[in-house]
N, C-alpha and C positions, 0 to 999 in steps of 0.2 A: 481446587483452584490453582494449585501450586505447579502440578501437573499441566494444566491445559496451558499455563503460560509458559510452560517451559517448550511444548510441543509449539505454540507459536513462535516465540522468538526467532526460530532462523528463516520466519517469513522476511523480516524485516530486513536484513543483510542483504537476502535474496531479493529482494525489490528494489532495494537500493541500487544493486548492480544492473539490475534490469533496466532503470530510469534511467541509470549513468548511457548508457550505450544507446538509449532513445534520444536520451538531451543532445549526444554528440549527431547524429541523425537530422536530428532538430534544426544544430547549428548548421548544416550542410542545406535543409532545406531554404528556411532562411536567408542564407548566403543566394543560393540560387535565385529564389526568387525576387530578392532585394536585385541581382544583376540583372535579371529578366524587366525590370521597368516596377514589379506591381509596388503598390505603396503599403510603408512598413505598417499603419494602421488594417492594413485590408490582409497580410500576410500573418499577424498574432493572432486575429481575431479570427481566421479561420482555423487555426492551430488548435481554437479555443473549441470554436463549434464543430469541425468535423472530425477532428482527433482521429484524423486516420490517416496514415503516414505516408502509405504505398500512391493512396490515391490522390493524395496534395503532391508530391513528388512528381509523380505522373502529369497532374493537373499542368502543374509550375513546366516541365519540362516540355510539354507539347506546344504551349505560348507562346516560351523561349525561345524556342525553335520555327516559330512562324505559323503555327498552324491554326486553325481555326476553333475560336472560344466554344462553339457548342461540340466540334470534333472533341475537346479536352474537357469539358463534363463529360460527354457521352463516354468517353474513356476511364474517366473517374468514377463514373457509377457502375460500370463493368466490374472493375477493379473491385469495389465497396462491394457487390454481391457475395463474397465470401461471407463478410458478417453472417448475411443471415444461415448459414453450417454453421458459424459460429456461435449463432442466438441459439438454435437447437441445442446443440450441447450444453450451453451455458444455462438454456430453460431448468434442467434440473438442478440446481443447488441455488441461482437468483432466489431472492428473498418475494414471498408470497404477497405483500401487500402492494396495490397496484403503483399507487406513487413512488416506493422504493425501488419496485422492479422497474419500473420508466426509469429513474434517476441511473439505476444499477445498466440499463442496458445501452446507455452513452459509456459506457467502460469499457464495453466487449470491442475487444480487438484480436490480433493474432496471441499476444505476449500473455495476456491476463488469462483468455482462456485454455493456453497450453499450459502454462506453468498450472493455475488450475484444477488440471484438467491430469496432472502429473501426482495430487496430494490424494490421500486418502478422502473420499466420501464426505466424511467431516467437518474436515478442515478443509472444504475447494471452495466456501464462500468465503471464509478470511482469508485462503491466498489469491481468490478473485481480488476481492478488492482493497488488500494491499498494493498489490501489480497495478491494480486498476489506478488506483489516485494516485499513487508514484508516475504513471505514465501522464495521467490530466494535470499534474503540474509541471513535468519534465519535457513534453512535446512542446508546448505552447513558449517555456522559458528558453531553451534553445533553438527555434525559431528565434525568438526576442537577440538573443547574441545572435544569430547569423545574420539577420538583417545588420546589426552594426560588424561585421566580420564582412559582409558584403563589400562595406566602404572602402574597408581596408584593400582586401583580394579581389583582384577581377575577375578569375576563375578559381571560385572556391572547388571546380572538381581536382582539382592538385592536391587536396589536402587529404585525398581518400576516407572520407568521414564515413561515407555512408556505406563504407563493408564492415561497419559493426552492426547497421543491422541484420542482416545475412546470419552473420557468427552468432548474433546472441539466440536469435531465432532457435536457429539449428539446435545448437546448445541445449535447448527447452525442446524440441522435439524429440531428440533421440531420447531422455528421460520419461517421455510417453508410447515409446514404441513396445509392442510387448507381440507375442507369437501373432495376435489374431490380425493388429493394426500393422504389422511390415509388410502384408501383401500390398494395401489399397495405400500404405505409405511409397512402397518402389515405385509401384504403378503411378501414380500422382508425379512423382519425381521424373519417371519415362518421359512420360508427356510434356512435361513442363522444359525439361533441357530439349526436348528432339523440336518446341513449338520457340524457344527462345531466338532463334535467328532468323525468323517469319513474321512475327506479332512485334507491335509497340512495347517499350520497356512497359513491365507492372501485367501484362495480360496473361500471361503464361504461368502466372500462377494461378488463375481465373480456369484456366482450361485444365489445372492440373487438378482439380475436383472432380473429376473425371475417373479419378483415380477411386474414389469412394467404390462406383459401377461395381468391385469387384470385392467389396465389403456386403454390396448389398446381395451379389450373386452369393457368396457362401453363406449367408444367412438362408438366400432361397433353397438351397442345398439340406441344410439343415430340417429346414422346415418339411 
């Protein structure tokens, strides 16, 4: 017993810091879409239910910007189809009973499945969802301050918030790269900078899954 908690403990630390860099994210969303018009009741409670960051980001900023409300869904479910690479990997350690795994799988995201997906076997459902409920209360709460950070700033993009999430990402990736994953990891990366100054913010990394193609060709290789 003494053991297994000690192997957990530095989940917590480690989530901690994770949340922190979402909350400030948060505040940056918020802010934004508090300037953009929408109302703060309508800006937490999506925080709350779609807890997906790239694609409320995206959402909020294509509105902002004048564009057309089903253009900025259609954009954010773009965006959102990454989850389901994400569900796949996450399918093996989610907990097996059907209610838990439904509850468990409003927590997959980029951060919960990479960190994860970085731990031994084990230990990738407790640091699933450590990560996981660090970020369902830290996205939604930081949204909550940028809406009132909004009032304050008129242009919360001055306050550079949102290149912590970038940093903390990465951060968590490189810790999961390992011989077999840096091909279909470059690969992904290619595509994603050479498609950045073409695409809507948020899509480019949508196309950089693309990048797998070449995980799946050395498997066929093998095979």
């Amino acid at each position: 017993m003494r053991s297994v908690h000690r192997t957990g403990r530095p989940l917590v630390p480690a989530a901690i810091a994770i949340s922190a860099a979402v909350l400030v994210v948060g505040v940056a969303y918020g802010a934004t879409a508090e300037s953009a018009g929408f109302p703060p009741w309508l800006v937490i409670l999506t925080a709350v239910l779609v807890l997906g960051a790239s694609s409320e980001l995206l959402f909020v900023g294509i509105i902002a910007a004048g564009g057309l409300p089903w253009l900025a869904v259609g954009a954010a479910l773009l965006v959102n189809l990454r989850n389901l690479v994400y569900g796949f990997s996450a399918s093996e350690f989610l907990p097996g009973q059907r209610p838990l795994r439904l509850l468990a799988a409003h927590l997959v995201n980029d951060e919960s499945v990479a960190f994860a997906l970085a731990r031994p076997p084990a230990r990738r459902l407790r640091a699933f969802q450590a990560v996981g409920v660090a970020i369902a209360i830290a996205w939604p709460l930081g949204a909550a301050i940028g809406v009132a950070v909004g009032y304050i700033v008129p242009d919360p993009g001055i306050l550079g918030l949102d290149a912590a999430f970038p940093a903390i990402f990465v951060a968590i990736l490189v810790g999961t790269l390992s011989r077999r994953t840096s091909g279909p990891a470059v690969a992904g990366a290619t595509i994603a900078l050479a498609a950045t100054p073409f695409v809507a913010a948020g899509v480019a990394p949508v196309l950089g899954l693309a990048g797998l193609l070449a995980l799946v060709r050395d498997r066929g290789r093998r095979a």
